[in-house]
ZADO-1210 file (C-alpha; in nm, 4 decimals, padded with zeros to 6 digits):
<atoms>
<atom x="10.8411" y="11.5362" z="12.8770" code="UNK" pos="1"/>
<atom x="11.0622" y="11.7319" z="13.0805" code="UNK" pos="2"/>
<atom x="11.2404" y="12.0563" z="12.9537" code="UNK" pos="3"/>
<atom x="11.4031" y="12.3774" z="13.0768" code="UNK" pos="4"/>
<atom x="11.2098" y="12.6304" z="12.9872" code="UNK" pos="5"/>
<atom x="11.2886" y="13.0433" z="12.9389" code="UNK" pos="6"/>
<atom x="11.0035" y="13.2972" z="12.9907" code="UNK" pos="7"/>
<atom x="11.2193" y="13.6282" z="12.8415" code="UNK" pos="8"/>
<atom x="11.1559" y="13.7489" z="13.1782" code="UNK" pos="9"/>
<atom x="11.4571" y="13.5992" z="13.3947" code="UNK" pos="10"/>
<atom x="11.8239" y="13.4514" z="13.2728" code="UNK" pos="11"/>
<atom x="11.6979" y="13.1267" z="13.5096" code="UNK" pos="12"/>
<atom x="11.5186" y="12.8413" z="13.3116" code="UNK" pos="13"/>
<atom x="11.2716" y="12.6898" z="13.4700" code="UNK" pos="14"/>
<atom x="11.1738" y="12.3269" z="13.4967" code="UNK" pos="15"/>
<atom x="10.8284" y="12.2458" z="13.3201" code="UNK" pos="16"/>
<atom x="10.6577" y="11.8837" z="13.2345" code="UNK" pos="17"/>
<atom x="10.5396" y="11.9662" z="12.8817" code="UNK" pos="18"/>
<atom x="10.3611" y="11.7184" z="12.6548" code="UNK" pos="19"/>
<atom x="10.5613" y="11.5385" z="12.3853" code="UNK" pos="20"/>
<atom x="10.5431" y="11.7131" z="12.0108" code="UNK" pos="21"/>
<atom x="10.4114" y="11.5633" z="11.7602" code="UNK" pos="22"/>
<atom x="10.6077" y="11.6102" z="11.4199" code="UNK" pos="23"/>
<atom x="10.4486" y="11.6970" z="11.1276" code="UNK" pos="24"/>
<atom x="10.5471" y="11.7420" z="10.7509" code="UNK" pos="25"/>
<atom x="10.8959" y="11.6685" z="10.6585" code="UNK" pos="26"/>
<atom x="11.0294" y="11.6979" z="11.0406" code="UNK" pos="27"/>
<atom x="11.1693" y="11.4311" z="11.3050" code="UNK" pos="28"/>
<atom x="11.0589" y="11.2969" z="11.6317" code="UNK" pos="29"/>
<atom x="11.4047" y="11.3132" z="11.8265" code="UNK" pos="30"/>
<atom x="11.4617" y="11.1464" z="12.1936" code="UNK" pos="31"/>
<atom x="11.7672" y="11.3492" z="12.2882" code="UNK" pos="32"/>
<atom x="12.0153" y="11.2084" z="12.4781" code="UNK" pos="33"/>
<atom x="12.2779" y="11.5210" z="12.4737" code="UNK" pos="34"/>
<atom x="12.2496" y="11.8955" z="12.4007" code="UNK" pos="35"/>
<atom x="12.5178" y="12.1227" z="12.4365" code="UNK" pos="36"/>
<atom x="12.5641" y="12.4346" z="12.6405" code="UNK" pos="37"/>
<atom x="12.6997" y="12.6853" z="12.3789" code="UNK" pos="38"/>
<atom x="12.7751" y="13.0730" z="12.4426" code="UNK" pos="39"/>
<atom x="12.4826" y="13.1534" z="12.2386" code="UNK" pos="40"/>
<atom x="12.2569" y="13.0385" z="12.4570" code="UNK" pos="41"/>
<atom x="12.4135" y="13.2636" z="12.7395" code="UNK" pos="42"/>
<atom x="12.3402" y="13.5646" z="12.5006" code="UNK" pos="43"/>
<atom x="11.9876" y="13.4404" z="12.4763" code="UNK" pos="44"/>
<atom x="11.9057" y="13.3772" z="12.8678" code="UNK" pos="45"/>
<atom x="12.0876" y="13.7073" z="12.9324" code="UNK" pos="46"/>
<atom x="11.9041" y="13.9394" z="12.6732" code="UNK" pos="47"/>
<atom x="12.2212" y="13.9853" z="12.4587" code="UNK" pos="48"/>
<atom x="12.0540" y="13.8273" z="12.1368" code="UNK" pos="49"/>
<atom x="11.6968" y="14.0256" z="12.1188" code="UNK" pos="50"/>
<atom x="11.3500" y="13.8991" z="12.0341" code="UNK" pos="51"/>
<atom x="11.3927" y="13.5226" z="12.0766" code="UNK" pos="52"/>
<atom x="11.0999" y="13.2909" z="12.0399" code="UNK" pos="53"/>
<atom x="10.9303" y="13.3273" z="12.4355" code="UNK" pos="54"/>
<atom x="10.8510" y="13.0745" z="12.5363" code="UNK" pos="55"/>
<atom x="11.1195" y="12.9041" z="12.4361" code="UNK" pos="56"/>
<atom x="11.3442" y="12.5873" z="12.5011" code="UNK" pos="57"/>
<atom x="11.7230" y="12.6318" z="12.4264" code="UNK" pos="58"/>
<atom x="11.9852" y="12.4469" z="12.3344" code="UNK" pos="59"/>
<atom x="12.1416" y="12.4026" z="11.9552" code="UNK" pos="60"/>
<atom x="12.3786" y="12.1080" z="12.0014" code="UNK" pos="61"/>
<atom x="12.1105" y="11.8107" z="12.0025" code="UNK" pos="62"/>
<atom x="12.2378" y="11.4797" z="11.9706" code="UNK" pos="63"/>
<atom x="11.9906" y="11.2351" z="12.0059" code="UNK" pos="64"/>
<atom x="11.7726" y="10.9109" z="11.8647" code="UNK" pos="65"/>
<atom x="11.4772" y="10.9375" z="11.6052" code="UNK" pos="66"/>
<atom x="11.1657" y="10.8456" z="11.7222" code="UNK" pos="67"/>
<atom x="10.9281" y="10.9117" z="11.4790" code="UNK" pos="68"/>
<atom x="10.9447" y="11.0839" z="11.1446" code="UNK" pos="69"/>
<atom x="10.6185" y="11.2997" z="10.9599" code="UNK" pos="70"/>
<atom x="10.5290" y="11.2664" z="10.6009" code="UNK" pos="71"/>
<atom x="10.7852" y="11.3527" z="10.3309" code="UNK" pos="72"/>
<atom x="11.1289" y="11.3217" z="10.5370" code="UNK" pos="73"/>
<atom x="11.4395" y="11.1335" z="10.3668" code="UNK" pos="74"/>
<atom x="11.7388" y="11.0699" z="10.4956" code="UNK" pos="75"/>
<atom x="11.6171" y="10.9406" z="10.8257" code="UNK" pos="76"/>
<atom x="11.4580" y="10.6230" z="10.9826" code="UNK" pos="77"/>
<atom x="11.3488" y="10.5501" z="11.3731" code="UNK" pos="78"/>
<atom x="11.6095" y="10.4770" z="11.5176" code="UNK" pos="79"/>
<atom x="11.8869" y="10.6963" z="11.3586" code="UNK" pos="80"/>
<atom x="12.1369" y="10.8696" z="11.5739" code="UNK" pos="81"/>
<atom x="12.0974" y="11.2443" z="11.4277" code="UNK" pos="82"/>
<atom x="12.2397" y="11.5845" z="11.5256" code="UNK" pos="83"/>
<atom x="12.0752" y="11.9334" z="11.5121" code="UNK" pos="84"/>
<atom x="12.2322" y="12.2778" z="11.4947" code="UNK" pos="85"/>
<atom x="12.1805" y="12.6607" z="11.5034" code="UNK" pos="86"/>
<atom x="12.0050" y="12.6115" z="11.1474" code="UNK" pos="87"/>
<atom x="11.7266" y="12.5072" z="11.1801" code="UNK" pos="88"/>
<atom x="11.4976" y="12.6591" z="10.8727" code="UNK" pos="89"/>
<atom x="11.5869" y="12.8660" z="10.5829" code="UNK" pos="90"/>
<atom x="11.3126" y="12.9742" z="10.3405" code="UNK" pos="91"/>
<atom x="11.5207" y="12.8597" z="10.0150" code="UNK" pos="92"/>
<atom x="11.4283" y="13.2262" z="09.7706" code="UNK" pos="93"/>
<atom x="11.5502" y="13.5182" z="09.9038" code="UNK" pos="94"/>
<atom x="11.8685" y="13.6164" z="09.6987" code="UNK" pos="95"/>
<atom x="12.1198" y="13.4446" z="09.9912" code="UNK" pos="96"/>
<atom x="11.9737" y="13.1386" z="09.9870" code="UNK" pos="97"/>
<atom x="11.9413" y="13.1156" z="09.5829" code="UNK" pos="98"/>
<atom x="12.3288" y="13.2361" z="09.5649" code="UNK" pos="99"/>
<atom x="12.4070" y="12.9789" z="09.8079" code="UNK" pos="100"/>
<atom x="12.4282" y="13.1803" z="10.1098" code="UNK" pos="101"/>
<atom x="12.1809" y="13.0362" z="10.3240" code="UNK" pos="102"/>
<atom x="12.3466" y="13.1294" z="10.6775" code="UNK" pos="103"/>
<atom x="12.2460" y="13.4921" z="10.5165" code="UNK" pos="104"/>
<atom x="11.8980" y="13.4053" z="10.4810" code="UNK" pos="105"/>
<atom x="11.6050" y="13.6573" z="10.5044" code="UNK" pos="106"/>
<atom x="11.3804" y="13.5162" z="10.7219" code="UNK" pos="107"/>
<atom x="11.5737" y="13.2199" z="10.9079" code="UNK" pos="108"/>
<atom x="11.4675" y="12.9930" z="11.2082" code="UNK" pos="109"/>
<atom x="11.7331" y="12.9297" z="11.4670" code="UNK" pos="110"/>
<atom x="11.7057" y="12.6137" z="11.7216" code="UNK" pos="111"/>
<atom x="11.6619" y="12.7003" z="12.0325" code="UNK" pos="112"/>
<atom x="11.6443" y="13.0878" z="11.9583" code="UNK" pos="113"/>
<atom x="11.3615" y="13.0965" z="11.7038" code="UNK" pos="114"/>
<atom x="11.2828" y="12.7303" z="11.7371" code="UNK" pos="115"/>
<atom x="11.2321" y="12.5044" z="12.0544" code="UNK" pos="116"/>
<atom x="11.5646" y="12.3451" z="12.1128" code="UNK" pos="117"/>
<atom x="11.7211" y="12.0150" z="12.2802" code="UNK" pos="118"/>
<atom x="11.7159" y="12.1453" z="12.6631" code="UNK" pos="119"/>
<atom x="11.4435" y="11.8800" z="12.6534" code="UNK" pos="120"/>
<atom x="11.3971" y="11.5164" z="12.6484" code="UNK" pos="121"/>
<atom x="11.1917" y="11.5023" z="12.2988" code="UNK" pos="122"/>
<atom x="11.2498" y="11.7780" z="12.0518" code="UNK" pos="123"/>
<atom x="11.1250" y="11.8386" z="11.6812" code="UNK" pos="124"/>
<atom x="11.3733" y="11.9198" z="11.4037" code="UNK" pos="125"/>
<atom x="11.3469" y="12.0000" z="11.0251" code="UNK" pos="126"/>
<atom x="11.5103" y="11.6732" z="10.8558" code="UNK" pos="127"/>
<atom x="11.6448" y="11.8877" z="10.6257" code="UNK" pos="128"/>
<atom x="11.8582" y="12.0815" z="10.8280" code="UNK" pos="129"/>
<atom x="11.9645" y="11.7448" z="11.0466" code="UNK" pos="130"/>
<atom x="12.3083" y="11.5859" z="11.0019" code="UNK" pos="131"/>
<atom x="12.4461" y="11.2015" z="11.0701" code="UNK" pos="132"/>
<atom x="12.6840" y="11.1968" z="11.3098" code="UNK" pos="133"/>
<atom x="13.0410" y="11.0466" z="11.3103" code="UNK" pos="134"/>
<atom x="13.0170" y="10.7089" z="11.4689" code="UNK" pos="135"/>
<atom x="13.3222" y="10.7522" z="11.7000" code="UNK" pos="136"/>
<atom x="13.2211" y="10.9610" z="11.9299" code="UNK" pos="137"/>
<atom x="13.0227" y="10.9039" z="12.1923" code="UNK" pos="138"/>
<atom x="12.6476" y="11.1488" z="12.2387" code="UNK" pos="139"/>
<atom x="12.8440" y="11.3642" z="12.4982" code="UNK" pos="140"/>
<atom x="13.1410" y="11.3972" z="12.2563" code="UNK" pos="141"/>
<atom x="12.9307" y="11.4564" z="11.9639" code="UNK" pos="142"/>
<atom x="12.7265" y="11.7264" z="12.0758" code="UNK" pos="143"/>
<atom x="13.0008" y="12.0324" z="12.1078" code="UNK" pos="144"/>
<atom x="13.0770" y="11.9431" z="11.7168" code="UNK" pos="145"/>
<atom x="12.7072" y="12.0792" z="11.6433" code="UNK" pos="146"/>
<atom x="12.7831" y="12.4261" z="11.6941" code="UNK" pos="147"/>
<atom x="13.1551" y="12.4831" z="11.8785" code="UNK" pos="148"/>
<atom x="13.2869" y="12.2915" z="11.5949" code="UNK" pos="149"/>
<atom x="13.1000" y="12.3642" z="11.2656" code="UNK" pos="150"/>
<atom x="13.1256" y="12.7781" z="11.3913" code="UNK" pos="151"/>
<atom x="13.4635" y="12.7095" z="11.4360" code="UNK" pos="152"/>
<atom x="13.5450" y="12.5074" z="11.1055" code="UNK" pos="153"/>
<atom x="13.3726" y="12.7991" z="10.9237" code="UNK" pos="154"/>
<atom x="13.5706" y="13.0953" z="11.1099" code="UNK" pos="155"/>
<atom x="13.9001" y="12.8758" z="11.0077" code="UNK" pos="156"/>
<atom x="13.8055" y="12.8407" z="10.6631" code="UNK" pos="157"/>
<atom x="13.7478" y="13.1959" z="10.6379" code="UNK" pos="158"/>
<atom x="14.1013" y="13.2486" z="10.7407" code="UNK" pos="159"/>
<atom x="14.1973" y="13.0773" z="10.3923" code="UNK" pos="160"/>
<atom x="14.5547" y="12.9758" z="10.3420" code="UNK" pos="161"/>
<atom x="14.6872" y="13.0779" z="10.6519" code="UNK" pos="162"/>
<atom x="15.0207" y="12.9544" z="10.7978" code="UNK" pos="163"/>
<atom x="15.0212" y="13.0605" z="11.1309" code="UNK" pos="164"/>
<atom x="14.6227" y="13.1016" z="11.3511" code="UNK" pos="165"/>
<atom x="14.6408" y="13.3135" z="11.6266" code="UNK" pos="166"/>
<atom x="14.2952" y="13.1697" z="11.8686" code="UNK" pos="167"/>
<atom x="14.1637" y="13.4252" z="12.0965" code="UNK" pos="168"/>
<atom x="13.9530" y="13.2918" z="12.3817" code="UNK" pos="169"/>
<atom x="14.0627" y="12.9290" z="12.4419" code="UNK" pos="170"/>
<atom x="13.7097" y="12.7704" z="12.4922" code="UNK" pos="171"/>
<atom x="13.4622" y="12.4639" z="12.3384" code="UNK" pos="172"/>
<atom x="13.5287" y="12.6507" z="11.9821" code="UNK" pos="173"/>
<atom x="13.9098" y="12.7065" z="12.0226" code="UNK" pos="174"/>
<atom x="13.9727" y="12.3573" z="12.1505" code="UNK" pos="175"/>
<atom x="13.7930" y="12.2275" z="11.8443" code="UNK" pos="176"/>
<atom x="13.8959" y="12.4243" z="11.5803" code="UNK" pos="177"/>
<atom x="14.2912" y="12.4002" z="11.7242" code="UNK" pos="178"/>
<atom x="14.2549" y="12.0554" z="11.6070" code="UNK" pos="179"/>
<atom x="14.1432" y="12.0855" z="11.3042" code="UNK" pos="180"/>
<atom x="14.4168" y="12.3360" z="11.2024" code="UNK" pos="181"/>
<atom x="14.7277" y="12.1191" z="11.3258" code="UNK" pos="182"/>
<atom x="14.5469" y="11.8125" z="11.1013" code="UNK" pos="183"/>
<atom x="14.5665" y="12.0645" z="10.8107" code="UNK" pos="184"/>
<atom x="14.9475" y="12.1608" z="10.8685" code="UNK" pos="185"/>
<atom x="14.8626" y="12.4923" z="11.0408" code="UNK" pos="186"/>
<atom x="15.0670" y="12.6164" z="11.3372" code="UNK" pos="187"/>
<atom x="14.8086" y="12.7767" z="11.6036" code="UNK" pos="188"/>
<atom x="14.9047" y="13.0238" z="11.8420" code="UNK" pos="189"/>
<atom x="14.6727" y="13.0289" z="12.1864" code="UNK" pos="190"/>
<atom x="14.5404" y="13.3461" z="12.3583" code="UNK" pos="191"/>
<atom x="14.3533" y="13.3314" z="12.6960" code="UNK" pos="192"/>
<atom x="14.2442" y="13.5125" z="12.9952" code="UNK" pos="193"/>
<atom x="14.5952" y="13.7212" z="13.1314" code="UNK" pos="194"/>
<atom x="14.7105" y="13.4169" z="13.3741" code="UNK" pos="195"/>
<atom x="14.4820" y="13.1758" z="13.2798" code="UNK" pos="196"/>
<atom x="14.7764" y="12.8837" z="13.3010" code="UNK" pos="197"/>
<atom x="14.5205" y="12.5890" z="13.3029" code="UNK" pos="198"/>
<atom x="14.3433" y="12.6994" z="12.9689" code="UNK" pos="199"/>
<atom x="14.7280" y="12.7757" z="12.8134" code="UNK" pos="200"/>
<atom x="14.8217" y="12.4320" z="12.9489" code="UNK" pos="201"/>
<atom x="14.5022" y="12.2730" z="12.7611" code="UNK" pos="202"/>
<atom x="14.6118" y="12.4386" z="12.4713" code="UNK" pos="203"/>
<atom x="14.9711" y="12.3302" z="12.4703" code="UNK" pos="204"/>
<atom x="14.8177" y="11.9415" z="12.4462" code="UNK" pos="205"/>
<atom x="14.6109" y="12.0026" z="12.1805" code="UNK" pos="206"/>
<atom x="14.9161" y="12.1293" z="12.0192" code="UNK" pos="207"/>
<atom x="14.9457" y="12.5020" z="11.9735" code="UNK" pos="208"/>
<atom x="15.3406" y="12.6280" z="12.0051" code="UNK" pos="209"/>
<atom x="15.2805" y="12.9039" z="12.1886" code="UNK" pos="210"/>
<atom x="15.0486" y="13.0276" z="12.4449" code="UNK" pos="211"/>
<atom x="14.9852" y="13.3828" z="12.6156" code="UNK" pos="212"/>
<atom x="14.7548" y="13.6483" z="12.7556" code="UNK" pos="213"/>
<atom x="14.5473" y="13.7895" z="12.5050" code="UNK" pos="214"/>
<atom x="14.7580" y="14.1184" z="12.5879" code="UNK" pos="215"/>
<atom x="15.0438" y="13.9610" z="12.4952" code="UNK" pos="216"/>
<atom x="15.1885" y="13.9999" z="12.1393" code="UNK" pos="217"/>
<atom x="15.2703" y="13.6275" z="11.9238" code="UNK" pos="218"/>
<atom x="15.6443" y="13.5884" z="11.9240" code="UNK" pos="219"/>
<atom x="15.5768" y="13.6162" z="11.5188" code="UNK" pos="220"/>
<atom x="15.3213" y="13.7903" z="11.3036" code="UNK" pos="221"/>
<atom x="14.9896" y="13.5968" z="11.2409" code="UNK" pos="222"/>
<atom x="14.8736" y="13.5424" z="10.9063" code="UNK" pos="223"/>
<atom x="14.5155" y="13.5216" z="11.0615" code="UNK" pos="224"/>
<atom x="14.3103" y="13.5507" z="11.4087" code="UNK" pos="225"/>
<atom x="13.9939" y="13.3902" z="11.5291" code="UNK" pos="226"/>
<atom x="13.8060" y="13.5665" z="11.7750" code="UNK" pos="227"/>
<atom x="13.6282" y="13.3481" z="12.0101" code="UNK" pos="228"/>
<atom x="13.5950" y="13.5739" z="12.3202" code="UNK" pos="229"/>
<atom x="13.3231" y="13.7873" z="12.3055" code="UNK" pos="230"/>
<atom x="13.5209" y="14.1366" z="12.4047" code="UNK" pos="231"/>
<atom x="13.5330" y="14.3677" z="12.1139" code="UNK" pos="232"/>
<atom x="13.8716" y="14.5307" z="12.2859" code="UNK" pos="233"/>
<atom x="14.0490" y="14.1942" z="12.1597" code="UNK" pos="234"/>
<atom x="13.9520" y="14.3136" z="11.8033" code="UNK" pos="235"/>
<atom x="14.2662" y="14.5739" z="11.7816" code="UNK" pos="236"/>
<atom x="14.4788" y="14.3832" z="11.9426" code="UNK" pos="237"/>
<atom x="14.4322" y="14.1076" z="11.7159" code="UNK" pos="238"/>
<atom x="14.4782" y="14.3796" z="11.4461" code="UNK" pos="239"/>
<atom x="14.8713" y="14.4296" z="11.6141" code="UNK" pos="240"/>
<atom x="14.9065" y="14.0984" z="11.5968" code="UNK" pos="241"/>
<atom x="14.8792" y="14.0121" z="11.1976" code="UNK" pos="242"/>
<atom x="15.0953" y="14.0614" z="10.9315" code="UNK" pos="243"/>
<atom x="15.0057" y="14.2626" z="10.6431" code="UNK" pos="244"/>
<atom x="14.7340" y="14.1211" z="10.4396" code="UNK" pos="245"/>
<atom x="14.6285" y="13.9024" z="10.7517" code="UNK" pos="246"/>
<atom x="14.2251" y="13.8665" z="10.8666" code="UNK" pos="247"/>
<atom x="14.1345" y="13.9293" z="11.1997" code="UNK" pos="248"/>
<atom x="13.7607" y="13.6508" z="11.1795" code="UNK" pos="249"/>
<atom x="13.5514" y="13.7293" z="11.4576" code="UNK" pos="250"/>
<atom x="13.3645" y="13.3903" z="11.5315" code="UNK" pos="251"/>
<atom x="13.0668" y="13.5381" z="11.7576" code="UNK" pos="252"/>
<atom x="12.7073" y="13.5898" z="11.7205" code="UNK" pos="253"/>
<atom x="12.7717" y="13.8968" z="12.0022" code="UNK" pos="254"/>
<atom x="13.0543" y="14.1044" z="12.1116" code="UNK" pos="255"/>
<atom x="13.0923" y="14.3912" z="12.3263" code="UNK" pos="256"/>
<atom x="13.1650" y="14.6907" z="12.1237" code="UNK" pos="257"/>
<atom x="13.4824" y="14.7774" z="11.9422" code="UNK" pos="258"/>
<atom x="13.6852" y="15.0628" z="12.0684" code="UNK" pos="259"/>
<atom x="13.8323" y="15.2921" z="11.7881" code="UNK" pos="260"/>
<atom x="14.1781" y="15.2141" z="11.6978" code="UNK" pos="261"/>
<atom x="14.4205" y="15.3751" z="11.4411" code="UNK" pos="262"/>
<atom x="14.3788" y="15.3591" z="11.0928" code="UNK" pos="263"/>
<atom x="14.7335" y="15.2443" z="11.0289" code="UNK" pos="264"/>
<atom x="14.6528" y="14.9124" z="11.2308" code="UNK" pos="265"/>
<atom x="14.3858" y="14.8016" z="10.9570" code="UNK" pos="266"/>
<atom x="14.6370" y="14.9391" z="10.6767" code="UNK" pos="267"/>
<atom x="14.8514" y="14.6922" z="10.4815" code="UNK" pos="268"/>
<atom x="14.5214" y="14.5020" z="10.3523" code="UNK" pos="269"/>
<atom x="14.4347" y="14.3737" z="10.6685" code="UNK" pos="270"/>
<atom x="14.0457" y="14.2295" z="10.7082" code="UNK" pos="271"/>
<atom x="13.7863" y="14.2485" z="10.9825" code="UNK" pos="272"/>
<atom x="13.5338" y="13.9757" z="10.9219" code="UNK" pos="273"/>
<atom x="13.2612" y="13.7685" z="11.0738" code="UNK" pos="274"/>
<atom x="13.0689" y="13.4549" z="11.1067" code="UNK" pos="275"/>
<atom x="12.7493" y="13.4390" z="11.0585" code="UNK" pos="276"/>
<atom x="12.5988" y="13.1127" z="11.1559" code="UNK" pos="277"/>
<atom x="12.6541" y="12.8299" z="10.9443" code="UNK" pos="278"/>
<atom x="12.4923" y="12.6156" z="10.5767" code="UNK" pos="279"/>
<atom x="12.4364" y="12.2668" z="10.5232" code="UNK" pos="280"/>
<atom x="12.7395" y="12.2167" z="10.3421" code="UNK" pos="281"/>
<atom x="12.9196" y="12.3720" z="10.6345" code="UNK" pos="282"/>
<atom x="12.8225" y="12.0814" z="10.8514" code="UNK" pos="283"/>
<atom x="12.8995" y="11.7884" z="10.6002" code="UNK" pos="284"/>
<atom x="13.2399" y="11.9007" z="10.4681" code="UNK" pos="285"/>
<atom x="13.3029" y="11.9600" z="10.8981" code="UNK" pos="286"/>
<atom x="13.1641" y="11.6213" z="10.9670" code="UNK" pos="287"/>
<atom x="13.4077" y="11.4782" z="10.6950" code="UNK" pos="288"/>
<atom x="13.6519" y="11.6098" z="10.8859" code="UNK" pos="289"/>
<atom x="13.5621" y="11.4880" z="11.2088" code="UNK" pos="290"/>
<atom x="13.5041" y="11.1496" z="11.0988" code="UNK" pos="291"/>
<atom x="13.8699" y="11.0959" z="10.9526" code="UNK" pos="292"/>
<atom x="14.0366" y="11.2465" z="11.2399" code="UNK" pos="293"/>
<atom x="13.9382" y="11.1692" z="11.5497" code="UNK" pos="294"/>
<atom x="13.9110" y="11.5015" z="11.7813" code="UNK" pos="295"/>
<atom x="13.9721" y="11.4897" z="12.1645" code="UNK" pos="296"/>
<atom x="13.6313" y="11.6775" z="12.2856" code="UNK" pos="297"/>
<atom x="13.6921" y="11.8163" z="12.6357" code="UNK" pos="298"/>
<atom x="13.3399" y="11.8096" z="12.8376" code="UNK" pos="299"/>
<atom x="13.1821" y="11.8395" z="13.1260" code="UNK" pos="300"/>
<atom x="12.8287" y="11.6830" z="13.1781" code="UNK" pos="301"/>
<atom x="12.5543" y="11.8022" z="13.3721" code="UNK" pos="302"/>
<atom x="12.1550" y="11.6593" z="13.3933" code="UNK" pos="303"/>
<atom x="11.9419" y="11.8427" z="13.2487" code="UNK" pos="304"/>
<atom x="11.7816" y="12.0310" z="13.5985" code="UNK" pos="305"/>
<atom x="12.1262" y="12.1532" z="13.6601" code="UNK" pos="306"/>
<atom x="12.1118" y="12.3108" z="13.3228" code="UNK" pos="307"/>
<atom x="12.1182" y="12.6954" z="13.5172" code="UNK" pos="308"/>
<atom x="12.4962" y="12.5744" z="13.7035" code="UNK" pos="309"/>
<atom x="12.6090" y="12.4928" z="13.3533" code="UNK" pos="310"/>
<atom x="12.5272" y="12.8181" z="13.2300" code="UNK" pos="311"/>
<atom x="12.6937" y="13.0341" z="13.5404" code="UNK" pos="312"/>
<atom x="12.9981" y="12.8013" z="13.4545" code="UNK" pos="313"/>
<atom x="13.0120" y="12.9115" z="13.1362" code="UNK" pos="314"/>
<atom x="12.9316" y="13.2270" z="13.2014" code="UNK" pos="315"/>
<atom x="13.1756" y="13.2763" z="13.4814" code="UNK" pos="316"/>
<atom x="13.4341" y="13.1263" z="13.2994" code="UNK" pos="317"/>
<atom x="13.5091" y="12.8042" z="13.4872" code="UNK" pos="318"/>
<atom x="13.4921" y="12.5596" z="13.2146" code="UNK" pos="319"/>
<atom x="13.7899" y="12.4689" z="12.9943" code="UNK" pos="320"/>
<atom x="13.6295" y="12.2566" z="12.7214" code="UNK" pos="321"/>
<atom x="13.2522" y="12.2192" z="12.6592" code="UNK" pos="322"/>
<atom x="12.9415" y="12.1815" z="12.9074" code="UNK" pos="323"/>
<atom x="12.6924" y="11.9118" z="12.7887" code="UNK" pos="324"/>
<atom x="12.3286" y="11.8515" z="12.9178" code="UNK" pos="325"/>
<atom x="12.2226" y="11.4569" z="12.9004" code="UNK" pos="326"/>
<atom x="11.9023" y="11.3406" z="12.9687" code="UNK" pos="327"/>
<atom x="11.9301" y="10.9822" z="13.1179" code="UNK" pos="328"/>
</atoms>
């Protein structure tokens, strides 16, 4: 099979012919036919995120067809259209995973960072940790809903009960999550690049009311912000930005550092918090979701071998939605 392939060494993947794996107890055989290029995998390739599996493949937003399944899986048959995200293993006994906390886990494994991922045309995946996929979209549209969607569902739902979202960092999380707060009666408030009019426009039709700079203050106070970007210096300004008793929910698995700011922002009983990868339930209550309303997922595609220009896209900041490798 062919895959994209990175040595730890260098941020470029290389292409490598690799034989197919062969899944053994309790996993799935998967013929992927989409994998998404999430931001995490730029903090992999680029040494941000330390000690990944080397070899490794990435890639964390698998969609793609079951081929064969080992001994003990349920759930899943040949020929099953199944998605696979960050999760991939969680050893079930530490105290997070017995309190129901098993994006805490001790000892986790983590497609495509810990675990060989779906930059590949065959992959292997833990049928526990799989999920069904929502009929209506298409594999291209599906795969951003792996990871930019269930990260972003969970840094929304951390928000709680808030009225009015401030979204820093108008990316393939933002675009997502926008949605899903104007479904639940939410008004969302956009923050991108300083001039960045096409990303404000793209916001605007996926219906936020207002759209700015991310030096910019909302024309009202935020009861909540989600942090997308990865620049801790938007973590005090999103501080400025909420009301008293608001949450400022950085979304990230890496962020630059946070420069000091004054106590008095944080006063008031506002929150700093953070996402920390994702559980099970996570993805079925977001696939719910995404199956009753239909989201418009903005992508671009790229083969796999160009999988190194998707990255510099995303890294350089020329995408507005989602990249997405397919494999045919």
């Amino acid at each position: 099979m062919r895959a994209m392939l990175f040595d730890g060494a260098s941020p470029l993947l290389r292409e490598v012919e690799l034989p197919d794996p062969v899944p053994g107890e309790g996993e799935l055989l998967i013929d992927v036919r989409a994998c998404g290029v999430c931001r995490t995998d730029l903090h992999v390739v680029d040494g941000d995120l330390k000690h990944p599996k080397t070899p490794v493949i990435p890639g964390h937003e698998i969609v793609g067809t079951v081929a064969a399944i080992g001994r003990g899986v349920t759930g899943f048959e040949p020929g099953d259209r199944v998605g696979v995200p960050w999760l991939g293993h969680t050893c079930g006994h530490c105290r997070f995973c017995l309190r129901g906390r098993e994006n805490l886990c001790d000892t986790p494994g983590f497609t495509g960072y810990t675990i060989d991922g779906g930059y590949a045309e065959r992959t292997l995946a833990d049928a526990r940790y799989c999920l069904h996929l929502p009929r209506q979209y298409s594999d291209v549209e599906a795969a951003p809903l792996l990871c930019a969607g269930l990260i972003g569902y969970r840094t929304l739902a951390m928000a709680g009960d808030a009225e009015r979202i401030g979204i820093y960092g108008f990316g393939a999380a933002a675009h997502i999550v926008a949605q899903v707060a104007r479904h639940q009666g939410r008004t969302v408030y956009a923050f991108t690049r300083p001039g960045d009019v096409p990303a404000q426009q793209f916001a605007r039709r996926l219906g936020a009311v207002w759209t700015g700079g991310s030096d910019e203050p909302p024309p009202e106070a935020l009861d909540a912000a989600l942090l997308f970007a990865p620049v801790g210096a938007l973590v005090p300004l999103a501080l400025r930005a909420v009301t008293k008793g608001g949450t400022v929910v950085c979304g990230g698995i890496h962020m630059s550092d946070i420069p000091a700011f004054p106590y008095a922002w944080l006063w008031e009983e506002r929150r700093i918090m953070s996402v920390a990868n994702l559980t099970r339930e996570d993805g079925a209550a977001f696939m719910e979701i995404a199956a009753r309303h239909k989201l418009e997922i903005d992508t671009t595609a790229y083969p796999l071998a160009r999988a190194n220009e998707a990255l510099t896209d995303l890294r350089e900041g020329r995408l507005t939605g989602a990249a997405v490798l397919t494999m045919r």
